[in-house]
C-alpha positions as CSV (number, residue, x, y, z in Angstrom):
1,X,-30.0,8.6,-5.7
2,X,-27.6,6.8,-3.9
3,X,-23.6,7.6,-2.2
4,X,-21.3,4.8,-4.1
5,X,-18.1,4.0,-2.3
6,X,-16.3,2.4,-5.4
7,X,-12.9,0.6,-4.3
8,X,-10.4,-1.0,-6.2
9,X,-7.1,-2.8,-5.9
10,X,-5.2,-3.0,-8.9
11,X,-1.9,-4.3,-10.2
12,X,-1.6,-2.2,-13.4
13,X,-3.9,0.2,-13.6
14,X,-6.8,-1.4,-15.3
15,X,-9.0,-2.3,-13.0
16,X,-9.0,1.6,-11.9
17,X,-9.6,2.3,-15.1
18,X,-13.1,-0.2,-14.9
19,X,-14.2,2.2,-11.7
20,X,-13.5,5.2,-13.2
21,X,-15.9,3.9,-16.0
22,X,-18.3,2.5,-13.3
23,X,-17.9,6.0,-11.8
24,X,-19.1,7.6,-14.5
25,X,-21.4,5.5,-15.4
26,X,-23.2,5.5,-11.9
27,X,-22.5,9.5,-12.1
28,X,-24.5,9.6,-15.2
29,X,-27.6,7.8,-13.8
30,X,-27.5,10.1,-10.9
31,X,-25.7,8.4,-8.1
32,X,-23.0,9.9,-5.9
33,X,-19.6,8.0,-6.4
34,X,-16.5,8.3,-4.7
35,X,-13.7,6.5,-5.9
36,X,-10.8,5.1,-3.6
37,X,-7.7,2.8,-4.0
38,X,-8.3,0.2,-1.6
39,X,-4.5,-0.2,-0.9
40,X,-4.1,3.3,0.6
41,X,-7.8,3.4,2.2
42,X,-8.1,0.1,3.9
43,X,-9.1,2.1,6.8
44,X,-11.7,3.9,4.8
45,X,-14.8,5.4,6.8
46,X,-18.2,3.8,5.3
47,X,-21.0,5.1,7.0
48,X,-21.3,7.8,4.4
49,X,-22.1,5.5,1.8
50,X,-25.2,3.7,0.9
51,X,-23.5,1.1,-1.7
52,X,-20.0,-0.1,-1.5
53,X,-18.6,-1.6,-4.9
54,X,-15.4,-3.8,-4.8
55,X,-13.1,-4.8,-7.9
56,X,-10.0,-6.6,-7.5
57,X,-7.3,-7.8,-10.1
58,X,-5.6,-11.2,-10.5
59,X,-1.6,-11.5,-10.7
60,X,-0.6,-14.9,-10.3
61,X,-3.7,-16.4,-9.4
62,X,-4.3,-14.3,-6.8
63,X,-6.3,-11.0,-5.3
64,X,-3.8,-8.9,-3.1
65,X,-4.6,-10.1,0.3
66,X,-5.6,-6.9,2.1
67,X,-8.9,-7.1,-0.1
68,X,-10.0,-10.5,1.4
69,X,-8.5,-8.8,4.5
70,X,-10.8,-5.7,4.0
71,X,-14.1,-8.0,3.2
72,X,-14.0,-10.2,5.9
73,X,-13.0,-7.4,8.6
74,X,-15.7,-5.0,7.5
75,X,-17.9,-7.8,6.5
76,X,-20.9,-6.7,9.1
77,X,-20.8,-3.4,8.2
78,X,-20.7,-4.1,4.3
79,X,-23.7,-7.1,4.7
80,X,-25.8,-4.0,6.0
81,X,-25.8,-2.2,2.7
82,X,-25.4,-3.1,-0.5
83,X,-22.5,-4.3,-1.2
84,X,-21.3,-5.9,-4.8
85,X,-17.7,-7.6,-5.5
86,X,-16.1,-7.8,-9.0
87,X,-13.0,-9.9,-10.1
88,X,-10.2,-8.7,-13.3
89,X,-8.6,-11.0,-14.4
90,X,-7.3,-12.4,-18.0
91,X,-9.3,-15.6,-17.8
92,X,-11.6,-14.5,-17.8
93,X,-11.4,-13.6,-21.7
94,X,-12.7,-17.2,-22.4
95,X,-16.3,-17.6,-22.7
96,X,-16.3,-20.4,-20.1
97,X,-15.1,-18.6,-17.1
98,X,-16.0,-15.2,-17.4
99,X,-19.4,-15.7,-15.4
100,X,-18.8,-15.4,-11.3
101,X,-20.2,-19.1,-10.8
102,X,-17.6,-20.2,-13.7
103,X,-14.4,-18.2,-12.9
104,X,-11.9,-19.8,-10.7
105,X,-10.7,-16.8,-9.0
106,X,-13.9,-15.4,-8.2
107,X,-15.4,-19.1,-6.9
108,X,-11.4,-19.4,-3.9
109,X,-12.1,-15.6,-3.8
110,X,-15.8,-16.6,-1.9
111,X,-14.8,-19.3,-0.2
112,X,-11.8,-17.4,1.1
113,X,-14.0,-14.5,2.4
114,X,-16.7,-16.4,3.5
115,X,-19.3,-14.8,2.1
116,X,-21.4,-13.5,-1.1
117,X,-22.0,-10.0,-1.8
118,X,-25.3,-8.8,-3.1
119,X,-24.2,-8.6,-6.6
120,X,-20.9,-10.1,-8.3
121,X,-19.5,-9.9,-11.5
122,X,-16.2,-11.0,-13.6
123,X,-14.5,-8.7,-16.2
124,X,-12.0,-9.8,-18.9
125,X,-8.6,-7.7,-18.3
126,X,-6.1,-6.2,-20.1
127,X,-3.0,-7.9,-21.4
128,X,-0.4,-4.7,-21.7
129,X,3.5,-6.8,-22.2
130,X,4.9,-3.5,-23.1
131,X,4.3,-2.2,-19.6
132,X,5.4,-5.3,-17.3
133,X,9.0,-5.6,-15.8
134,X,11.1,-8.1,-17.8
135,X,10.6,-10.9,-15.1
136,X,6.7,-10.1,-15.1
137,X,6.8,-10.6,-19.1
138,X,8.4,-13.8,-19.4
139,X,6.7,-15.2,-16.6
140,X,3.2,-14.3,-18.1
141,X,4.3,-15.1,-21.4
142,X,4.7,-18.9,-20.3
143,X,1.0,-18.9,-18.5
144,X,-0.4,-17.3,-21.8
145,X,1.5,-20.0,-24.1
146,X,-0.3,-22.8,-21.8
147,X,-3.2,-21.3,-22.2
148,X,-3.2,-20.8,-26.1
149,X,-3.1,-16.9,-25.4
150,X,-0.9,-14.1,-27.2
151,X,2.9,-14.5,-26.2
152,X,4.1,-11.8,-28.6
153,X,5.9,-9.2,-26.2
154,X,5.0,-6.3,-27.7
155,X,1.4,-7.3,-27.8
156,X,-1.1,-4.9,-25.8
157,X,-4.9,-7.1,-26.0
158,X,-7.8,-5.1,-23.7
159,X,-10.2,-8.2,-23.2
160,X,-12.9,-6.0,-21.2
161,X,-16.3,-6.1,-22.3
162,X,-17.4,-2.5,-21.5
163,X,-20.9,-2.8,-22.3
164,X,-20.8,-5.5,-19.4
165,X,-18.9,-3.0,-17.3
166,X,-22.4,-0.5,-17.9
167,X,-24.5,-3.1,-17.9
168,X,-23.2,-3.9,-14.2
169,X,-22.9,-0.2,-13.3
170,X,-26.9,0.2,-14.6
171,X,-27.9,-3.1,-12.1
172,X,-25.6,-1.5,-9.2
173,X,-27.9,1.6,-9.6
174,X,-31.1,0.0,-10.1
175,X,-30.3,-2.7,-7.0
């Protein structure tokens, strides 16, 4: 058995919603797992923790910097454990850049950290129009119309894969 730190940054909520899942999932196999938003716990105390797990969202083509901020200040302490990164994002909805050597955010994400975590992995997000601010909606409206996505703004589309979310969780325990 091993003591999961499972952090997440989110814009929306759904990338929490992935750890709670990887949570339980690790839960279920017998691991410990403690869930924290990264945002609020950038400070967070590691040592107690065998495994840390990060997943970050996209808005904008971008991770919110304090998690390349967190990976490259704790970077020592989190290359001497296992230590796995994970990427939400909605291009990840197309078959071609839904692998972390074929996403785009995941491969400036590396190369902005300066480093490769033990285990990586890219899920497909969650398109919710109903629950973005007016500016948000419009804005990602016009990247989904360039990229032959859905523009209708009452349309709520979950792209994630969860039996790629447990098949993830089951190589995190198993690593």
């Amino acid at each position: 058995m091993s003591r999961f730190l499972v952090l997440y940054s989110t814009v929306d909520g759904h990338t929490a919603h992935i750890c709670q899942r990887l949570q339980q999932f690790l839960e279920r196999d017998g691991h410990a797992a403690t869930l924290a938003d990264l945002g609020e716990n950038t400070g967070i105390d590691l040592a107690p923790f065998d495994r840390v797990a990060v997943g970050a969202s996209i808005r904008y083509g971008k991770h919110r910097p304090y998690v390349a901020q967190f990976m490259r200040e704790r970077r020592g302490t989190l290359e001497a454990k296992r230590c796995a990164f994970f990427s939400v994002n909605i291009v990840a909805r197309k078959p071609q850049k839904n692998t972390p050597q074929t996403n785009p955010y995941m491969k400036k994400f590396l190369k902005q950290i300066g480093w490769h975590p033990s285990q990586l992995a890219v899920f497909a997000g969650k398109l919710d129009y109903p629950r973005y601010t007016f500016w948000d909606r419009q804005i990602i409206r016009f990247i989904m119309l360039l990229t032959q996505g859905p523009t209708d703004p009452a349309a709520v589309v979950e792209y994630t894969d969860w039996q790629q979310v447990e098949a993830f969780a089951r190589a995190l325990g198993d690593a």
